[in-house]
N, C-alpha and C positions, 0 to 999 in steps of 0.2 A: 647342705645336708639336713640340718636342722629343719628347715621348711620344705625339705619332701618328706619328711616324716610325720608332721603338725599335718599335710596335706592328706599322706596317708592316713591318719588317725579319725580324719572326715569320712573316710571311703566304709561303707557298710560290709564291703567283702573283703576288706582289708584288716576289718574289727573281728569281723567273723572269724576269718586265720588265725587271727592273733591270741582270740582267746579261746578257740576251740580243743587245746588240748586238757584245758582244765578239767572240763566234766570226767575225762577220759584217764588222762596221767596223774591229775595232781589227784583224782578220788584215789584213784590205784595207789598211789603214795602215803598218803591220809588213812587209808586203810589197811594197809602195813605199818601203820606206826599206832592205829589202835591197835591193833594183833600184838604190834609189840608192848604195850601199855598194859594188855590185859595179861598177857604171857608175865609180863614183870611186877604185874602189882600194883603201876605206878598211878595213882589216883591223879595227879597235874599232867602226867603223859595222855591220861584218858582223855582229860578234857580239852587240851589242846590238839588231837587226834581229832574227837568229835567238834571243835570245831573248824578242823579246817576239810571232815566232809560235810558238812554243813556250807562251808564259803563255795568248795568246790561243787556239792549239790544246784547250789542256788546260782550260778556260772551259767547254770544250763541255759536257764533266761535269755539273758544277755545275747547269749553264742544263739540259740535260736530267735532273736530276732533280729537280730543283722544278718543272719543267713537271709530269711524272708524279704529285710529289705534291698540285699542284694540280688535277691532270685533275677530278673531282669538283665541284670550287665554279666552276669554270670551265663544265663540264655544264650545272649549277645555272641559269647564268643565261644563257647560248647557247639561240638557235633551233635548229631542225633542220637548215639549214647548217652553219652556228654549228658545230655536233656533227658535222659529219660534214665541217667542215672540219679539226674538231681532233682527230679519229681519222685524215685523213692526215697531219696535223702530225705525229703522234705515229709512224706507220707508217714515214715517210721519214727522223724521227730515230733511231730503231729500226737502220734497213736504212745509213743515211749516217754513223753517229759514229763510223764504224772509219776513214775520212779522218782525222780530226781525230787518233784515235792515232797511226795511221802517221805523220802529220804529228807530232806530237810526240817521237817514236822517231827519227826523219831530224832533226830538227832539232836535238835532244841530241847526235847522229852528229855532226852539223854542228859545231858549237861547240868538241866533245872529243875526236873521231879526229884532224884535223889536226896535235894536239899532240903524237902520238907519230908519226901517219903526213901529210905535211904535203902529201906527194902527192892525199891525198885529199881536201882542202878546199876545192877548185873542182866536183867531181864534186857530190859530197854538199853543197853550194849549190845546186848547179841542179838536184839530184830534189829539195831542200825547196822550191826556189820552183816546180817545177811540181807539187809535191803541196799546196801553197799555196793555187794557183791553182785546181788541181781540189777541195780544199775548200772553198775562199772559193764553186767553182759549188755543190756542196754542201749550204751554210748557206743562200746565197741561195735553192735551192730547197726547206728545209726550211720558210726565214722566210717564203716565197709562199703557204705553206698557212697558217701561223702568222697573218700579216696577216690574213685571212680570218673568222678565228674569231669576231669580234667587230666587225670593220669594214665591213658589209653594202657600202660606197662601192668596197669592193676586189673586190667581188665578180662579176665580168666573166665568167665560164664558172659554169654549175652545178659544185657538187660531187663530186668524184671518189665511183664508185660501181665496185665489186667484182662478180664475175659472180654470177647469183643476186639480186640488187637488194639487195645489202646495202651502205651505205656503208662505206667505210674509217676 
């Protein structure tokens, strides 16, 4: 059991699964427990908040490029939905992961400008939780195409298709 798992841990689409709820769940998490931080006051609750959108921010990386390097065996065994739902997956992570940087950049602001400039640790709170929030919409709509791929049950609209009848 142990060595199908060491084996999976090698598999790019199997890395990709594994860590793609981060961007998605664990911001969503992280940023409810800043809202709770700032609701409470709690200066150690903020910072531990802001960094775990920051861990979950920077997650995004990782989950998109083992997506990429899976594209291929993922192809493999996708129908023609399937494929043309995971070339918009692919298109919307592409044009969306500069959220999750910015997000990451604001949220280091966050944690270490206050300590020399202390005036600015309420400001730089509330652009990291509304840049957050516009990531966490984001994820959610990168994971919409993502779901899709392989779950024919999620499939409630045909697939996105580009002018010229090419899918995405």
């Amino acid at each position: 059991m142990i060595d199908a798992f060491l084996r999976d841990l090698q598999r790019p689409e199997y890395l990709h699964v594994l860590l793609n709820p981060l961007p998605v769940y664990g911001l969503a998490v992280a940023l409810l427990g800043l809202v709770l931080a700032l609701c409470m006051k709690a200066q150690n609750g903020r910072t531990v908040a802001l960094s775990l959108i920051c861990f979950c921010a920077a997650s995004a990386w990782p989950v998109m490029h083992y997506g990429e390097a899976a594209e291929d065996s993922v192809v493999a065994i996708s129908d023609q939905d399937g494929e043309a739902w995971l070339k918009a997956h692919a298109r919307r992570a592409d044009q969306l992961i500069y959220f999750f940087d910015a997000l990451v950049v604001c949220s280091v602001a966050a944690i270490f400008a206050p300590m020399k400039w202390p005036k600015t640790g309420v400001p730089l709170m509330v652009v990291t939780l509304l840049l957050a929030v516009a990531s966490l919409v984001a994820g959610s709509y990168i994971a919409q195409a993502g779901g899709k791929i392989r779950h024919k049950e999620f499939r409630n609209v045909p697939p996105p298709v580009i002018e010229g009848g090419e899918s995405r």
